[in-house]
C-alpha positions in Angstrom: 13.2 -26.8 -2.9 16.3 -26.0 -1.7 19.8 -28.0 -1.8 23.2 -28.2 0.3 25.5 -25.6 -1.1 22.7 -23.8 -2.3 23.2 -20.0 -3.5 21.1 -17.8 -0.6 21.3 -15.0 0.6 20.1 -13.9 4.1 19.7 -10.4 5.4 18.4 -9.0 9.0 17.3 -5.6 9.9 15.7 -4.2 12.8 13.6 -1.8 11.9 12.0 1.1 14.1 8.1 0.3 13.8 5.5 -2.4 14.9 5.3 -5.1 13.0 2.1 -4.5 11.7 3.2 -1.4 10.3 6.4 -3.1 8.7 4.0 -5.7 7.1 2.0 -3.3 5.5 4.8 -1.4 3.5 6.0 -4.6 2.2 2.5 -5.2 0.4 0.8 -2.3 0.0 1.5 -1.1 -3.1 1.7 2.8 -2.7 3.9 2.0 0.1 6.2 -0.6 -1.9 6.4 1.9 -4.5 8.2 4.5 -2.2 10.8 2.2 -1.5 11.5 -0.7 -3.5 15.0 -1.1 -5.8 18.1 0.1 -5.9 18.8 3.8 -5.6 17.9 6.1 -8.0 15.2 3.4 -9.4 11.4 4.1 -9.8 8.9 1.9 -9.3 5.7 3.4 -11.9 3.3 1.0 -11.0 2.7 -2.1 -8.8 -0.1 -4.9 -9.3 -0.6 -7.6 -7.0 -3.1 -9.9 -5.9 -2.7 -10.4 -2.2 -3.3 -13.9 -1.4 -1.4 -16.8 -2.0 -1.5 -18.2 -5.2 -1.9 -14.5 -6.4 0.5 -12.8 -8.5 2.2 -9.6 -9.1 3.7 -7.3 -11.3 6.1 -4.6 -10.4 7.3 -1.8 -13.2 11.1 -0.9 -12.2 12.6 2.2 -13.9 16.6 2.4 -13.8 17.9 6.4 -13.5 19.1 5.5 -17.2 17.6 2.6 -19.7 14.4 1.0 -20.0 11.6 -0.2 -17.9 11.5 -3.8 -17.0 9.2 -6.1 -14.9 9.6 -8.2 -11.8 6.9 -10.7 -11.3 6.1 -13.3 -9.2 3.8 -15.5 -7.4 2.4 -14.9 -3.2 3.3 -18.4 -1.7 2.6 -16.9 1.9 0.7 -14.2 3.2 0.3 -14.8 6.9 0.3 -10.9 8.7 1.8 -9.8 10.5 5.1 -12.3 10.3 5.4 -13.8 7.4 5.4 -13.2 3.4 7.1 -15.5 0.7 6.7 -15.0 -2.8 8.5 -15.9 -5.9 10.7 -13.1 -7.4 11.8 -13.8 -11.3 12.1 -10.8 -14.0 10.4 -11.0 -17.1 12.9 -11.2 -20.0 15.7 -12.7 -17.7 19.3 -11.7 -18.1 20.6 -16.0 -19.0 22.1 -16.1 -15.5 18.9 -15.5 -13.6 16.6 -18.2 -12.4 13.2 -18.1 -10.8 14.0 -17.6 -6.5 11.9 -17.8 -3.7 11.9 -14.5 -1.1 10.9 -15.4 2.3 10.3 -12.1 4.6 9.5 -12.8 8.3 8.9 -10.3 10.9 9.4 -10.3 14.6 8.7 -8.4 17.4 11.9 -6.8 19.1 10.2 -4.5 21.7 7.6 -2.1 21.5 8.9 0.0 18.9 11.0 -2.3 16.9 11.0 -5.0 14.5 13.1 -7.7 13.0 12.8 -8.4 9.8 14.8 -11.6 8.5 15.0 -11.9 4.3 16.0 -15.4 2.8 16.5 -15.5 -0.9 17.6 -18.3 -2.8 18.5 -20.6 -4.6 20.7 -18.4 -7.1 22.1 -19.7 -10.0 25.5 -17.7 -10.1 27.0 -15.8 -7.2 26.8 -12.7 -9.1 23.5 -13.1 -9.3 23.6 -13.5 -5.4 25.3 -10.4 -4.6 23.6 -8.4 -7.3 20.4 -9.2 -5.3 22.4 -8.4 -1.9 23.2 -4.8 -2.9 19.7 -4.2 -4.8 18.4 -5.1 -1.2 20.6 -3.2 1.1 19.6 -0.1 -1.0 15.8 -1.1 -0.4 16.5 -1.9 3.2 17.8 1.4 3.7 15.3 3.3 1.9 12.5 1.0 3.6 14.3 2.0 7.3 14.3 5.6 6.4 10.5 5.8 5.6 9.6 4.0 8.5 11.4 6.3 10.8 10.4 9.2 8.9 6.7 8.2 9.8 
């Protein structure tokens, strides 16, 4: 459900790998676990049911503090180019709000792929930016593995 005015946030990357390959280190789990969250975060463990309907569960470790959860629900899991999820953390700071995560994937050439990210909607646009530089450091971390491979 979204509104007019609407708090998103939209992010595009091209990233050096086929798609297929993309696709597959946004769900598999030891792969998600090597770059997912901001920098200097941990991820211990990831669970997920890969289907939609499906949940999951992913452990986050900040460099200092306590572990906390992000969970969710797959809405979409069509591979290679498309996977939407819902994204809410367990014990919610009060300005979060359940959001939907759309990731599609397109075919640039043969070595490269788009990947488009659409987020929303956000209750506060801290929340919105929060989200915006927690994915940027993923993104980056995501873009180094894959050209490391």
């Amino acid at each position: 459900m979204t509104h007019d005015g609407g708090l998103r946030l939209h992010m595009q990357r091209v990233l050096r790998a086929p798609r297929s390959v993309v696709f597959q280190a946004l769900i598999a789990p030891q792969e998600l676990a090597k770059w997912w969250g901001p920098d200097g975060f941990t991820i211990p463990s990831v669970e997920s049911d890969l289907r939609p309907g499906g949940g999951y569960r992913i452990a986050m470790q900040p460099p200092e503090g306590d572990l906390f959860y992000l969970v969710g629900e797959f809405l979409e899991v069509d591979p290679p180019e498309r996977l939407s999820y819902t994204f809410r953390w367990e014990d919610p700071d009060p300005e979060d709000r359940e959001t939907v995560v759309t990731l599609s994937l397109r075919d640039i050439d043969v070595t490269g792929t788009e990947l488009v990210l659409s987020q929303g909607d956000f209750a506060t646009e801290r929340r919105r930016a929060l989200h915006e530089e927690g994915w940027t450091q993923s993104l980056d971390k995501l873009e180094r593995l894959l050209s490391s491979a």
